[in-house]
C-alpha positions in Angstrom: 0.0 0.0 0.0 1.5 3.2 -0.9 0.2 6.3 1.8 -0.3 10.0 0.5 1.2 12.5 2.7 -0.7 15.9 2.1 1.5 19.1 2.4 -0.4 22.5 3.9 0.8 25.8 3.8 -2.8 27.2 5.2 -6.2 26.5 7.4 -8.1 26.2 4.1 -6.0 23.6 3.0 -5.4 21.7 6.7 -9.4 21.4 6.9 -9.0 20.1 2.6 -7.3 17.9 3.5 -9.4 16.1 6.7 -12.9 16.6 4.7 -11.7 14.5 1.6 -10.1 11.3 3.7 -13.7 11.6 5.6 -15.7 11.8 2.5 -13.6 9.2 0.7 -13.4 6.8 4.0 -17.4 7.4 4.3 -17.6 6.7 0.0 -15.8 3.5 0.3 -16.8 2.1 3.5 -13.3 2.4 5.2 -13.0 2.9 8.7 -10.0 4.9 10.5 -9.0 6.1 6.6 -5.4 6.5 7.2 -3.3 10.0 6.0 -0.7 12.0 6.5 0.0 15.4 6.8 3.0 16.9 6.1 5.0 20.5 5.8 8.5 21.6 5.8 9.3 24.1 8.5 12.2 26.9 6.8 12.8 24.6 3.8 14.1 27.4 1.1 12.4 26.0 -1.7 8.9 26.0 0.1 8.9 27.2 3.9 5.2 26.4 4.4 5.3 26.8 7.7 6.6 30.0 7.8 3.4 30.8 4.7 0.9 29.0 7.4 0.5 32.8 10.0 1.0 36.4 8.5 3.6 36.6 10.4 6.2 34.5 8.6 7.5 33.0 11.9 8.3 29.4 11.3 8.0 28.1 15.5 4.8 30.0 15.0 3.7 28.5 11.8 4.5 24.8 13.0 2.5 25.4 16.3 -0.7 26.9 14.3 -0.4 23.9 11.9 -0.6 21.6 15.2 -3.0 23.5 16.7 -5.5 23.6 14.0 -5.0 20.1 13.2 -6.2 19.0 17.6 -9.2 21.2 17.4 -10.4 20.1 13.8 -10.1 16.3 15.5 -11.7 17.4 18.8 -14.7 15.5 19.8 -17.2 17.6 18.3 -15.3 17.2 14.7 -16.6 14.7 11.8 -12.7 14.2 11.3 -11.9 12.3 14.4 -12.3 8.7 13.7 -9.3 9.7 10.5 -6.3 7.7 11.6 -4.1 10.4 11.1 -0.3 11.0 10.9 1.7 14.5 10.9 5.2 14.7 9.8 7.7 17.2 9.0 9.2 17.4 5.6 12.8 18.8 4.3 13.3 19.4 7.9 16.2 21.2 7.9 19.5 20.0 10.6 20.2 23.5 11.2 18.1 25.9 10.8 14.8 23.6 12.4 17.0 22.7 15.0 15.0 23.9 17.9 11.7 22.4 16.6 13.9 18.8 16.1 15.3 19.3 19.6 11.8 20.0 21.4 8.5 19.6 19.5 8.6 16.0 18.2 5.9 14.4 20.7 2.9 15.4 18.4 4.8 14.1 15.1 5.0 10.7 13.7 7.8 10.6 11.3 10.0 13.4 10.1 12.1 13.5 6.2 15.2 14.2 7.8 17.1 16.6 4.6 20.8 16.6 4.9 20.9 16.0 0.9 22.2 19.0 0.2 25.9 17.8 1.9 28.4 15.6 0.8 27.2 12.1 0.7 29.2 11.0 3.7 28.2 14.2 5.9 24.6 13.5 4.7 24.9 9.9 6.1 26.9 10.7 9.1 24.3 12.9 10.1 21.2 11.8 9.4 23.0 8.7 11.5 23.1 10.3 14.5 20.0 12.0 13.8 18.2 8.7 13.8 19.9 7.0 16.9 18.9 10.5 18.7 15.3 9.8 17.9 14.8 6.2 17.1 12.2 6.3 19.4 10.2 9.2 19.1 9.6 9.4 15.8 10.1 7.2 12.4 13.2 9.1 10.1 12.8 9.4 6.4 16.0 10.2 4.5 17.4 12.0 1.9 19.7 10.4 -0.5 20.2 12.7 -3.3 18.9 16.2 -3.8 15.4 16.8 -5.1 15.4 19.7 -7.8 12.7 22.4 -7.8 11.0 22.4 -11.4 12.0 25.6 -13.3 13.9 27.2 -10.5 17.3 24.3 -10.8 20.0 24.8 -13.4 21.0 21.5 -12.8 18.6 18.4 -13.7 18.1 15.4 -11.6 20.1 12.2 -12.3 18.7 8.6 -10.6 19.8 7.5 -7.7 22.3 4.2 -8.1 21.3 1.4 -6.8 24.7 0.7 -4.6 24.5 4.3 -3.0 20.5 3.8 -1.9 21.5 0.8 -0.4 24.2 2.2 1.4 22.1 5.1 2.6 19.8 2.9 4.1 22.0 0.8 5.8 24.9 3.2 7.2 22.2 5.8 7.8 19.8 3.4 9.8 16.4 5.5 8.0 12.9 3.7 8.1 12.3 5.4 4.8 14.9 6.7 2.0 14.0 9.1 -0.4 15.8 8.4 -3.4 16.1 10.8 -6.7 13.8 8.8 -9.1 13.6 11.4 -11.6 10.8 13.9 -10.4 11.2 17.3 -9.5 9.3 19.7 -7.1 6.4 21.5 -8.6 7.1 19.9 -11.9 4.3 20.2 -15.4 2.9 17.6 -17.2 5.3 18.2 -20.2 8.5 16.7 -18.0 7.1 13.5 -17.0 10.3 11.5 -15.7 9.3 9.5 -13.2 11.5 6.1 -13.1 9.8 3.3 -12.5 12.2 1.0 -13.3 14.5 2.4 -10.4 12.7 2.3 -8.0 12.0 -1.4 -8.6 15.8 -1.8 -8.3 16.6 -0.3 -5.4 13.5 -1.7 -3.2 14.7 -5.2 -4.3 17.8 -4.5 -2.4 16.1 -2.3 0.8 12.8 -3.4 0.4 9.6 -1.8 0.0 10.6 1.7 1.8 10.8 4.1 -0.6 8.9 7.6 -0.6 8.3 9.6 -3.7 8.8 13.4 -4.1 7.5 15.4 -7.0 4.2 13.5 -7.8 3.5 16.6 -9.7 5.3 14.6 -12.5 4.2 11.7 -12.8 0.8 10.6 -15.2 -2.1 8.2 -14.4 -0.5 5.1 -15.2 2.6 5.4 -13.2 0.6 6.4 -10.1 -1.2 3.3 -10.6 2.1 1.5 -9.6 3.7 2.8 -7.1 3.4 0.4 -4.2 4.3 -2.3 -6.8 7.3 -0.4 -7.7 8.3 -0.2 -3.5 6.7 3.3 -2.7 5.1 3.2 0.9 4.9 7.2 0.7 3.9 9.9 -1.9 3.7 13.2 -1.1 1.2 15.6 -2.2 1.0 19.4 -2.5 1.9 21.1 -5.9 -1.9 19.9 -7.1 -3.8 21.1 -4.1 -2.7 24.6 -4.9 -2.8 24.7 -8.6 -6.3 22.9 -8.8 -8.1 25.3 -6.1 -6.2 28.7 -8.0 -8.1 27.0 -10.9 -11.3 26.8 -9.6 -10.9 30.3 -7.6 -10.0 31.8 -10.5 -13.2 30.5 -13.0 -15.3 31.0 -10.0 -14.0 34.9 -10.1 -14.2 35.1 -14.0 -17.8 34.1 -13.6 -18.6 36.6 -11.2 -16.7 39.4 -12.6 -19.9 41.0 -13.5 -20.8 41.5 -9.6 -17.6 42.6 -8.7 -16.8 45.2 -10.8 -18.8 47.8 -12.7 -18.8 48.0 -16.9 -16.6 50.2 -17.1 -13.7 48.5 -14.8 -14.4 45.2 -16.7 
C-alpha cells in the first residue's frame, strides 16, 4: 500500500485535507481512513510553515499547523475517527534545529534533509540523527537532492542502486527518499518518473521508498507505485494549482458582480 502525505501551507488547505479522507473513508466504507499530513518548516524551496500565519515565523507557523490540526479532531469534529499521521518534511539539521530538539511528541515521522551535503556528511548525520530519535519518531532520509522544477539549473540524475542501499543501511532510515527522476512543482510536459529504479533499489532495501514530486508523474505510473516499493507519496503542488483553478473561474464568472462596466 503506498500512503499520501498531504502538504499544507494554510487552514483552508489543513481542513482540505481532513474533509476529503472523511468523505472518501465514508464513500468506500473504510473505517480509521489512514493520511498523513505533512510540511516543511524553513525549507528554502517551500517554507510552508513559515506561509501558514502572517507573520512568517516558522516556530509559529508549525504550532498553528498543530493547533488547527487538535481542534479540527476534537470530539465535536466529523474528522476524528481519520487515523491520522503528521510529519515534518525537508526538515532542515540547522536551521529547524529547535523544533527537532523540542517539538517532536505530536509528530509521527520526520524526512530528515541533509541531501544537500556531501554524501558522507549526509549519512553521518542523518546517523546520528536517527539514533537521537529512534524512538520518538520514524526518520525518512534524503539520498540525493530533489530539484525544484523551473527554479534548478541542474537536472536530476537517478539514484544508483549501490549508494541507496548504502544510505539505508549506514544511515539506519525507516524510509529513503531516493532521486527517481521527479522534481518539485514539476508540469505535465517533464514526465520522468523512473519506475524501473525504484524497482531496483527496493529489491535491495525493500519496499521503503517515498516519492517526491508527484506533480510529474501521469495516471499510469501512479497506478504503480506500491508495486514499484513506494510506501509514501507526497502531495502538495496539485492542491494549490487545482483550487487557483477553480478560484479563479469562480472569479471570471462573477466578474460581472464585482466590478462595474466600465472596470471590466
Amino acid at each position: 500500500v503506498c500512503l499520501a502525505a498531504f502538504a499544507t501551507e494554510n487552514q483552508h488547505t489543513t481542513e482540505a485535507i481532513l474533509k476529503a479522507a472523511y468523505e472518501t473513508g465514508k464513500e468506500y466504507r473504510i473505517k480509521n481512513l489512514p493520511v498523513i499530513i505533512t510540511f516543511p518548516i524553513t525549507y528554502s524551496y517551500r517554507p510552508q510553515a513559515v506561509y501558514y500565519t502572517i507573520t512568517r515565523n516558522a516556530f509559529l507557523g508549525f504550532r498553528a499547523i498543530i493547533d488547527d490540526i487538535e481542534i479540527l479532531f476534537s470530539k465535536d469534529s466529523p474528522y476524528r475517527d481519520i487515523q491520522l499521521m503528521i510529519g515534518l518534511d525537508h526538515a532542515q539539521p540547522d536551521t529547524d534545529k529547535e523544533i527537532l530538539e523540542n517539538e517532536l511528541e505530536k509528530l509521527a515521522l520526520v524526512m530528515y534533509d541533509c541531501s544537500h551535503m556531501s554524501f558522507d556528511e549526509n549519512i553521518e548525520r542523518t546517523a546520528k540523527f536517527v539514533e537521537k530519535t529512534r524512538h520518538t519518531v520514524l526518520i525518512e532520509g534524503a539520498v540525493d537532492e530533489i530539484y525544484e522544477a523551473h527554479k534548478s539549473g541542474t537536472r536530476n540524475k537517478l539514484t544508483p542502486v549501490e549508494r541507496a542501499e548504502r544510505f539505508m543501511r549506514e544511515a539506519g532510515v525507516y524510509l529513503i527518499v531516493p532521486n527517481l527522476g521527479t522534481e518539485h512543482r514539476s508540469t505535465k510536459s517533464k514526465l520522468q518518473y523512473s519506475s524501473r529504479r525504484a524497482r531496483e533499489i527496493s529489491k535491495k532495501v525493500g519496499k521503503r521508498l517515498v516519492l517526491h514530486g508527484m506533480s510529474s508523474l501521469n495516471a499510469h505510473s501512479l497506478e504503480n507505485l506500491s508495486d514499484d516499493g513506494i510506501v509514501k507519496a507526497n502531495i502538495w503542488t496539485v492542491l494549490e494549482s487545482v483550487g487557483g483553478e477553480v478560484l479563479t473561474m469562480e472569479t471570471v464568472r462573477q466578474l460581472g458582480n464585482l466590478l462595474s462596466g466600465e472596470q471590466i
